[in-house]
C-alpha positions in Angstrom: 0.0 0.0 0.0 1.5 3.4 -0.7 1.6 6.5 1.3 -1.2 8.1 -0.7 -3.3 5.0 -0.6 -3.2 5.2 3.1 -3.7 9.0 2.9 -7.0 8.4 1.5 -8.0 5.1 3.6 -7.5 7.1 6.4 -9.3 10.5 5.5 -12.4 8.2 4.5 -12.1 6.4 7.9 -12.2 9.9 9.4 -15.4 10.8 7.3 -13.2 13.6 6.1 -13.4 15.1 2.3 -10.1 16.0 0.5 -11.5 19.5 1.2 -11.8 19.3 4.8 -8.5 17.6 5.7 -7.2 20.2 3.3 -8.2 23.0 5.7 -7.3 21.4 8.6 -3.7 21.2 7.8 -3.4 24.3 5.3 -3.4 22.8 1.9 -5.7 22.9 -1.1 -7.9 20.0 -2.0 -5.8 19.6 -5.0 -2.7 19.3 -3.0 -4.6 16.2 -1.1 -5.7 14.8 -4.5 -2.1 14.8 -6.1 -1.0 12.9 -2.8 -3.7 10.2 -3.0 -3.1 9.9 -6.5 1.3 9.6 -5.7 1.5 12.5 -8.2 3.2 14.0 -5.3 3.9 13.3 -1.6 3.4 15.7 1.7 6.8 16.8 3.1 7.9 15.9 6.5 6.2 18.6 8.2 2.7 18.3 6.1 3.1 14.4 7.2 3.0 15.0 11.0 0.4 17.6 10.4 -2.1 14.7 8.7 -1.0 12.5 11.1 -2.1 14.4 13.7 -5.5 15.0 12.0 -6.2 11.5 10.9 -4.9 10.2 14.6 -7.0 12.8 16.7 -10.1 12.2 14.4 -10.0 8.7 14.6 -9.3 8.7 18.2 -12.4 11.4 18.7 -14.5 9.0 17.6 -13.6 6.0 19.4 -14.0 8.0 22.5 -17.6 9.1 21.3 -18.2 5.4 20.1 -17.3 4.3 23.5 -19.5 6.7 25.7 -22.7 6.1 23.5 -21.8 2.2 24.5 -21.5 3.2 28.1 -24.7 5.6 28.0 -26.5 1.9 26.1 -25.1 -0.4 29.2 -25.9 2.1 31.7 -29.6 2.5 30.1 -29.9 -1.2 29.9 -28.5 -1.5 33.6 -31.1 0.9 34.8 -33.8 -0.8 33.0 -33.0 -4.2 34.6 -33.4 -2.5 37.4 -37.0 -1.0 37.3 -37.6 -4.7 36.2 -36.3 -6.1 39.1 -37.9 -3.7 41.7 -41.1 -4.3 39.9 -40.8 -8.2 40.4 -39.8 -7.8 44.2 
């Protein structure tokens, strides 16, 4: 897999267009095309910047994922509950 195939893989993981990662790390959506495409490739400092992105996106919504589990289990809990109280 090359860089710019993991580029995209990741920006689509991240629900992100070419336009919004774009912003995020100062570059046009052409710039994030041409990498995708391995017309070009960022430089080392454009790299840690999508890294950054793609890593603090990704691990927002794990931690989002995680609570709305947490909020289901804790719902479900409670529930079992009321059942329980009702049956005593």
């Amino acid at each position: 897999m090359t860089l710019g195939e993991k580029i995209f893989e990741l920006r689509k993981k991240c629900g992100l267009s070419q336009e919004q990662l774009g912003e995020k790390i100062n570059v046009t959506r052409q710039t994030i095309s041409n990498w995708e495409l391995g017309e070009t490739s960022p430089n080392p400092e454009q790299l840690k910047l999508i890294s950054k992105e793609l890593v603090s996106n990704m691990l927002s919504k794990k931690a989002v994922m995680a609570l709305m589990q947490k909020k289901d289990i804790m719902v479900m809990e409670c529930g079992l509950s009321i059942i329980q109280m009702g049956r005593i």
